[in-house]
C-alpha positions, 0 to 999 in steps of 0.5 A: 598446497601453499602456492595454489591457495596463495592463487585464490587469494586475490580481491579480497575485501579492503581492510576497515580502518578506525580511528580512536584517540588519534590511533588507527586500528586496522580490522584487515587480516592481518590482525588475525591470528592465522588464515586457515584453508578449507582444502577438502571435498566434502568433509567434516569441519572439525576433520583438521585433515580439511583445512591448511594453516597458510602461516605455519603449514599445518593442518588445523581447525580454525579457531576463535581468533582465526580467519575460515575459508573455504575457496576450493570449490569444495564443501564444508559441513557441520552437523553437530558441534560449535565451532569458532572463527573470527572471519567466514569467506565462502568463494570461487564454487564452495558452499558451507552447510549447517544441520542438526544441532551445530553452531557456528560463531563468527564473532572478532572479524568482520563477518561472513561472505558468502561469495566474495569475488566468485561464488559462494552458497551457505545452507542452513536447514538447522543449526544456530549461526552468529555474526557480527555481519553477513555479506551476500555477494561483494564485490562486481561478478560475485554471487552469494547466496543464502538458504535459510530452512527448517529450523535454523537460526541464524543472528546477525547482530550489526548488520546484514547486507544482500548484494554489498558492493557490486555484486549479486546476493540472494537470501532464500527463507523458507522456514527458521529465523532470521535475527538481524541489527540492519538489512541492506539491499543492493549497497552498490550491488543488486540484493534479492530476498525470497521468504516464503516462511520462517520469522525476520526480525531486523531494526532497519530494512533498506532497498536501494541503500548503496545506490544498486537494486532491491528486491523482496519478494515475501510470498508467507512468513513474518518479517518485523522491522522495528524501526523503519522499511526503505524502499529507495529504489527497487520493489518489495513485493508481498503477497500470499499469507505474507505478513509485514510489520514495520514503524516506519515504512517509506516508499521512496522512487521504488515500489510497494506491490501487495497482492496478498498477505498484511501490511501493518505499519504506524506511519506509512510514507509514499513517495513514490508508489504503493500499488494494492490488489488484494490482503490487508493493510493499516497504519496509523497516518498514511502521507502521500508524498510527503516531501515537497517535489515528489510524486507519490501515488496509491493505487487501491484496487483490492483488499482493504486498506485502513488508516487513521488519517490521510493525507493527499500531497502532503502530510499532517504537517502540511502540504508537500509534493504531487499525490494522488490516491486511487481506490477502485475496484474491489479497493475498500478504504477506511479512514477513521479519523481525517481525510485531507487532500492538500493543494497539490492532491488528488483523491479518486474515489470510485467505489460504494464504501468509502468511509471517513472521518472528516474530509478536508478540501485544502487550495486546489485540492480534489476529491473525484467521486465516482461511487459513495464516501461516507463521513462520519462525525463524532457530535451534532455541534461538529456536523461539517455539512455547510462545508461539504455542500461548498465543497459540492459547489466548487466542482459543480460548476454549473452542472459539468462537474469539471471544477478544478477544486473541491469535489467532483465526478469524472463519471457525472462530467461524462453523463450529460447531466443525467447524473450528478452527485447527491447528499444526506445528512443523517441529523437533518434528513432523518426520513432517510434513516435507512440510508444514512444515520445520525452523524453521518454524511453520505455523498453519493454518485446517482441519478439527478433527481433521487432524491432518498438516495436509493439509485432510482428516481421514482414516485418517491422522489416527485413526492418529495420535489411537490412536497417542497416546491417553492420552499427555500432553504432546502436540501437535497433530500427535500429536492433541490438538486442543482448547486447554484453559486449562492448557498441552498439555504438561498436556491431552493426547490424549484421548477429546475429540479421537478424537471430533474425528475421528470427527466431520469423518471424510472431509469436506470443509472447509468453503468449499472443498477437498474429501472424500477420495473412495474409490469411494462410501463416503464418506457411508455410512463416515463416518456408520457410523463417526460412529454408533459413535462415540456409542455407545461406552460408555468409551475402552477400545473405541478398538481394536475400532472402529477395526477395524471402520473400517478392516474395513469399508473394506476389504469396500467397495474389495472390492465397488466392485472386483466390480463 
């Protein structure tokens, strides 16, 4: 028995060295008491007939200061009872089983492996089980793997490391708690961790750490890292009814993919990409590439996202790499406090509901709005409205709306200038109350010419331009729609902006929405009203079409009523 053990001790685990006060400590195995060998089938743990001393040759039970293993391809079992080692290696084919009641301690060695240069499984239905570490999968070729169910408990005080140094380790929970110091993920090796239920709570959670690969994949369950998630390389997928929790969560050259579930963290960092389709997710300040030559990119195209503040290429600090940030889609954004989109950032915003803060344009930076951002602001005092409308200035660029800074529209540029963007502002537009209210600003992707912002130009809105025509200093609630290089407060409304309405007069948006419908007048009136248009000879004639409108409108109400 002696000689066939002695073969299946070869690649074991480098020894550990420490120095201390000029004293080197080696933690290898030959500061054990003795290596016992599991040398049954399936058995009983505290059966001695299943284990062979390999020192003394006896048959005994590991105990405290004792090295376990079992590399036989057989399998031992605990059920109930506490037993004791100083080291657990589970290799070549066998497998360790925890149920019931039982316990296992780890606690004097250097931990447990679970397929140290083969394979190995260990199954925990039940049970507590300490260490000081676990290691899933050591060396090159080797794979260890974990099932974690029921009501087991497992506590791994240093640290936990799932596809240590070359090799394969897989973690499977689906029910029982998981305690750990750090989780490392692919520390030279490849680490996978699978939870569909039960709660992990680790001080750290790193994939990619050595180098290898990292994957998670959080299906249900709780996982609460309370100190930082690192996602250096590799993917953590969360999805389901997952839910994670975390202080710091930094997406470095891997992936963050949310499908479902809740993402909950006090500082969000994206380095590389965070794509979300559906569930829930907020931080306290997302910063989209944070570090200067990173490229960081979030992708909201479903669920909802909230954050305090964000940050577009770069961070509250200051400007950093190349961010981008996309929300599209069913994506709903909400940003209390500031947005700021740095010199190097980019914020595609093509959905109706966006709301923020304050919104802050630095260097080159670009907002691109093809759908409504809404700003919300705390005091009149503090109503950033001359800002915005610069901002509004920069990317109009003489109605392309191609400018390279401040706000644009990708979908206005593409319109022919049918569409453009519009504003309100709720402490100076007040007839328009229903649509934006006190301290708020609301930027909306529309037709040229709406002026109240309701998606249709009408009757409505050429009131508005004839009532303000030929006043300057006005905005665009009171008609002026085109953002001239000089200040509104300078342009103001004008022959320009009637012809704006006369050209969208009862059409629809573009993509969407639709006409105002009056019987069967739609077309004819509006080309009625768009023919006049060109013909008039000066500004003077405002009054006698907008009569003719209004007169023309009225005998075909008549009419469809007659009929």
């Amino acid at each position: 028995m002696g000689k066939a053990i002695e073969s299946r001790q070869k690649a074991r685990r480098p020894h550990l060295f420490f120095v201390a006060a000029g004293v080197a400590l080696s933690l290898g195995r030959e500061g054990r008491a003795d290596s016992i060998y599991w040398q049954g089938v399936v058995g009983n743990w505290f059966n001695a007939n299943n284990w062979f001393d390999n020192n003394n040759g006896l048959d005994q039970v590991p105990g405290g200061s004792d090295s376990a293993s079992i590399e036989n391809g057989g399998t031992a079992q605990i059920s109930s009872g506490s037993a004791d080692d100083s080291e657990l290696v589970v290799d070549f084919g066998s497998a360790f089983v925890l149920t019931g009641n039982g316990s296992l301690s780890t606690g004097q060695g250097s931990g447990e492996y679970v397929g140290n240069s083969g394979t190995g499984i260990f199954n925990q239905s039940g049970g507590t089980n300490g260490c000081v570490s676990l290691a899933l999968g050591y060396y090159t070729d080797a794979t260890g793997t974990y099932v974690l169910s029921g009501t087991g408990s497992l506590a791994a005080s240093g640290n936990e490391n799932v596809g240590a140094a070359g090799g394969l380790g897989i973690f499977n929970q689906s029910g029982g708690t998981n305690i750990s110091g750090t989780v490392s993920l692919g520390g030279g090796g490849e680490g996978i961790i699978y939870q569909s239920g039960g709660t992990s709570a680790s001080s750290s959670e790193t994939l990619g750490a050595g180098g290898g690969g990292g994957t998670v994949y959080q299906s249900g369950g709780v996982n609460t890292i309370n100190g930082g998630l690192g996602i250096l390389s590799g993917t953590y997928s969360l999805s389901s009814t997952g839910s994670l929790s975390a202080i710091n969560e930094v997406v470095g050259n891997g992936t963050l993919s949310q499908t479902g579930g809740t993402n909950t963290s006090v500082q969000e960092q994206v380095g590389g990409i965070y794509n979300q389709t559906g569930g829930s997710s907020s931080t306290g300040n997302l910063s989209i590439s944070l570090n200067s030559g990173s490229v960081g990119t979030f992708n909201l195209t479903g669920g909802t996202a909230t954050a305090s503040n964000v940050y577009v290429g770069g961070s509250f600090m200051g400007p950093g790499g190349t961010g981008f940030l996309t929300v599209s889609n069913a994506g709903q954004l909400s940003v209390p406090g500031n947005f700021r989109v740095w010199s190097s950032g980019q914020a595609n915003l093509d959905v109706p509901d966006t709301t923020v803060g304050n919104l802050s344009i630095v260097g080159k930076g670009i907002v691109n709005l093809n759908g409504a951002l809404q700003i919300n602001f705390d005091a009149p005092a503090n109503d950033p409205i001359s800002t915005i409308v610069g901002y509004l200035q920069t990317g109009y660029n003489g109605g392309t709306w191609t400018g390279t800074l401040g706000i644009i529209s990708t979908n206005a540029a593409a319109g022919g200038r049918v569409t453009t963007l519009g504003y309100l502002d709720g402490n100076i537009d007040t007839t328009d109350s229903a649509v934006v209210g006190p301290n708020q600003i609301l930027i909306k992707y529309t037709l040229v010419g709406d002026a109240n912002l309701d998606g249709v130009v009408n009757f409505t809105d050429f009131a508005i331009v004839l009532k303000n025509f030929g006043q300057a200093g006005t905005d665009w609630a009171q008609g002026n729609f085109e953002y001239a290089a000089n200040s509104p407060s300078i342009q103001g409304t004008n022959f320009n902006d009637f012809a704006d309405v006369l050209k969208n007069f009862l059409q629809p948006l573009p993509g969407g929405g639709g006409a105002e419908t009056i019987g069967d007048t739609i077309q004819p009136l509006a080309t009625t009203i768009q023919v006049a248009a060109t013909s008039l000879p000066e500004p003077t004639s405002l009054s006698l079409l907008a009569a003719g409108a209004v007169g023309l409108l009225r005998r075909r109400r008549k009419t469809k009523t007659k009929t």
